[in-house]
N, C-alpha and C positions, 0 to 999 in steps of 0.2 A: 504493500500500500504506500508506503514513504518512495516505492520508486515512480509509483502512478502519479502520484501528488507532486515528486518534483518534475516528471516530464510536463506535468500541464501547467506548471504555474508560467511559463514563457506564453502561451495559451491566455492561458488566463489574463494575465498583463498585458495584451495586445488587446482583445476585446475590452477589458476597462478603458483602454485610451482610447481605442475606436469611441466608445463611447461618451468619453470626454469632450470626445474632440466635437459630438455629434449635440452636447447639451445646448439647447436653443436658451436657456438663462446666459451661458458664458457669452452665446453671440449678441447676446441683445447688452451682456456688459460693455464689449466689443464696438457694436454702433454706438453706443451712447459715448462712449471716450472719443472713436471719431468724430462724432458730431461737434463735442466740444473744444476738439484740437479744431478744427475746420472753421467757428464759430471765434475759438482766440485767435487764427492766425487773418482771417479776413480783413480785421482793420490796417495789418500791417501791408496785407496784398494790396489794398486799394490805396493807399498811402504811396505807395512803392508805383503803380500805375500809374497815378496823378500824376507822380514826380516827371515820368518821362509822355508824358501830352504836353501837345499845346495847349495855349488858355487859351483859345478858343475850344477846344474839343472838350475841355474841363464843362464848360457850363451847356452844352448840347444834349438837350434831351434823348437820351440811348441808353440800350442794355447793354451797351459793348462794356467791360471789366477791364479789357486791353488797349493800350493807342492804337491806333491804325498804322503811326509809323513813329516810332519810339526814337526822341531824342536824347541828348543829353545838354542841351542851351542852359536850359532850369541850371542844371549843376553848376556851370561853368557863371552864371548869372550872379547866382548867392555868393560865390567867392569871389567874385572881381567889382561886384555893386554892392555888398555890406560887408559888415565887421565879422563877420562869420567866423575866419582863425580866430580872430580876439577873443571872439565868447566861448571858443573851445579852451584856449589856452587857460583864460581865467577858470572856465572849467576844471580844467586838471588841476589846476594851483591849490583852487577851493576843496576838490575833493581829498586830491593827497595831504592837502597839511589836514583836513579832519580826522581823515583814517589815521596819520602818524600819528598826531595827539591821542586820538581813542585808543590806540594799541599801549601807547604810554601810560596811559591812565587804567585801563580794566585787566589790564593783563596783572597788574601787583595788587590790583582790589579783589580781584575774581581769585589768587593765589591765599588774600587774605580771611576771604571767606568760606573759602576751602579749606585750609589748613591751619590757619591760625584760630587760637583760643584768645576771644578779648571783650572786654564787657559792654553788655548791647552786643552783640554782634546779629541774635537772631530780629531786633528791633531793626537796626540798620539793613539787612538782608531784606525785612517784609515792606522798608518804604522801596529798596531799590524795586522789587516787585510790584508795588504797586505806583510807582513812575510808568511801568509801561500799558498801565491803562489808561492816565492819562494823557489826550493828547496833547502834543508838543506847541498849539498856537493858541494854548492858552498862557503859556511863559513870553508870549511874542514882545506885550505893548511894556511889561520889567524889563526885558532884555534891551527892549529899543534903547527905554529911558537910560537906562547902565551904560549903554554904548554910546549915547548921545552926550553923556556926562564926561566919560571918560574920551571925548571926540575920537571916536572911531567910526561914526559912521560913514559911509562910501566906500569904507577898505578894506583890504581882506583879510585882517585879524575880525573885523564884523561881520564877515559871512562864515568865519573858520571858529570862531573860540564859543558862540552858544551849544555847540553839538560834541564837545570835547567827551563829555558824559554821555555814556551809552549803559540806559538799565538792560537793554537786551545782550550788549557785548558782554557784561558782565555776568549776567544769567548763564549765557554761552559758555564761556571760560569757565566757571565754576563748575558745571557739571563735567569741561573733559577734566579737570584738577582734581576733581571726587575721582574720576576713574582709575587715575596710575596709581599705581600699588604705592605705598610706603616706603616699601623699600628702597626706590630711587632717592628719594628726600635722605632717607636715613645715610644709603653710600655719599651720596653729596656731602652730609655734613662729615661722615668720616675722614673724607679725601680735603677739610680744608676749607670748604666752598662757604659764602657768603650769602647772603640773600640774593644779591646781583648776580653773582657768577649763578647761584643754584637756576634763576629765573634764565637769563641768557644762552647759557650751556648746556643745563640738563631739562627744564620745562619747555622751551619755545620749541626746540624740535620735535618735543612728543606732541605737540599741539599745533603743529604744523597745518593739519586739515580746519582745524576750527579756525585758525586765524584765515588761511585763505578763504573759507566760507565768509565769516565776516566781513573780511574786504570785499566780497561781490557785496556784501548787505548793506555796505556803508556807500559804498560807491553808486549802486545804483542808484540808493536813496537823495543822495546827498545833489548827484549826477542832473537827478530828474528835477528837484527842489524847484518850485515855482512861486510858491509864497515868501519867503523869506528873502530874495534878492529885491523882490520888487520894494521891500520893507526898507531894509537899510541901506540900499544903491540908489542913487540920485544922477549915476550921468551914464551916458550908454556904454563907455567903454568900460563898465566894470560889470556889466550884465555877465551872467552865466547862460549857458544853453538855454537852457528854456524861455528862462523873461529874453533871450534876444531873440528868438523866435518870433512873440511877441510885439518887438521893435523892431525888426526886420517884416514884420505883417503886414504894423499899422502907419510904418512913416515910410520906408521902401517899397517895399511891394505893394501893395495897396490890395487889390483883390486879384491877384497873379498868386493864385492856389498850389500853380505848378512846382513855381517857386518854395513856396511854405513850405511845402511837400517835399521837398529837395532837400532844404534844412533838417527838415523832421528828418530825413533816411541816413545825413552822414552825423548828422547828432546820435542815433542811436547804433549804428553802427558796431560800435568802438563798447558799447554795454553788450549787444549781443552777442559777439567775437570773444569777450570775457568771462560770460555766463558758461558760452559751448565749451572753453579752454578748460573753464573751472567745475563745470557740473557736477563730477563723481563728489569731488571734495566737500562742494554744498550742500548734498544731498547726504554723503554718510557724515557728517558732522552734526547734523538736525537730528539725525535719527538717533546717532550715540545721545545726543541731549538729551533727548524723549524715555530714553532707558533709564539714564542714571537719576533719580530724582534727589 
């Protein structure tokens, strides 16, 4: 009988999958994730077609989705008739110096709340947590005033230093910190090591996937940011990506969609390109989080 039962279990393991393969619940799982991949990627597609029509074809009533003869004027338009590098450039400026601060900042908080014993610590832990229910533009019209005080406003220590603090970075951090064993901390301090060296040497690398996760998080966020430049910037050359979208609409372009559209595609570009690079790393870094509470 043990020799019957093991000839048929290959048998047997073929018809289950056949069977699997045949459940109409999995397929109906199946369309509904297509539908909704097809449904998030549509506004990017029509974004992307705009970009290369004419503006005449732009406002002609049709089902076409495609130009009829696909330029590239629009692109060549936005870079040679607005400040378009400038809002990239300020872009980058504003993004990296917020993610370098943030990593300065959560990476020894998120060590501290992890490992270290100090009083208050689980009071401080439940406001970092609950900073991230509240939103962030209700600290807008303090932070103005502070900056206004301090004359920063128009510069880029005022669009860089209110986001220094991340309750999520720190959330992050903390749980891959819970994860590594003891025993690394415990060698470190054997061999000598300091607080500084233990964080630089033996932490950053084993945290390597969180931090790059992060930086997609801070970056795209920070990237996309539309309320907060138009708050403390006053003149167009310190616009970031999006509010120069905006001032490339309404004072350049005027109602030349094609254009807009153009901006929109190498504006986001440079996020999508980083997302694809980083994906594994963002996705298992979430998930370790989700595990270790």
């Amino acid at each position: 009988m043990g020799t019957l039962s093991v000839g048929k279990e290959p048998v047997t393991g073929a018809i289950r999958h056949r069977r699997q393969g045949l459940d109409p619940i999995r397929w109906i799982v199946i369309l509904f994730l297509v539908v909704c991949a097809v449904l998030s990627f549509f506004p990017f597609f029509l974004m992307i077609s705009t970009s290369l029509k004419p503006v005449k074809e732009v406002f002609q009533v049709s089902t076409r989705l495609l130009p009829r003869q696909p330029i590239i004027d629009n692109y060549v338009r936005v870079f040679r008739e607005s400040q378009l590098v400038r809002f990239l450039i300020n872009g980058v400026i504003v993004t990296g110096g917020i993610l370098l601060g943030q990593l300065l900042v959560i990476i020894p908080a998120a060590y501290a709340f992890a490992r270290l014993s100090f009083p208050g610590k689980r009071v401080l832990f439940a406001l970092v947590l609950a900073a991230l229910v509240f939103p962030r533009y209700i600290a807008a019209v303090p932070n103005f005033l502070l900056l206004s005080k301090l004359k920063l406003v128009n510069t880029y220590p005022a669009l860089i230093l209110p986001f220094i603090g991340s309750s999520f970075g720190i959330f992050l951090m903390r749980q891959y910190f819970k994860q590594i064993p003891g025993e690394y901390f415990d060698a470190a301090r054997i061999d000598g090591c300091n607080l500084f060296q233990m964080l630089t040497r033996v932490l950053i690398p084993l945290i390597r996937p969180a931090v790059g996760a992060f930086a997609i998080f801070s970056v795209v966020t920070h990237w996309n940011d539309f309320f907060w430049p138009l708050v403390v910037v006053q003149s167009a050359n310190m616009y970031t990506p999006p509010a120069g979208i905006v001032y490339f609409a309404d004072v350049e372009a005027g109602t030349n969609w094609s254009s807009v559209m153009s901006a929109a595609v190498v504006i986001i570009t440079p996020l999508v390109a980083a997302f694809l690079l980083a994906r594994r790393q963002f996705i298992s870094s979430l998930t370790h989080a989700a595990i270790k509470g």
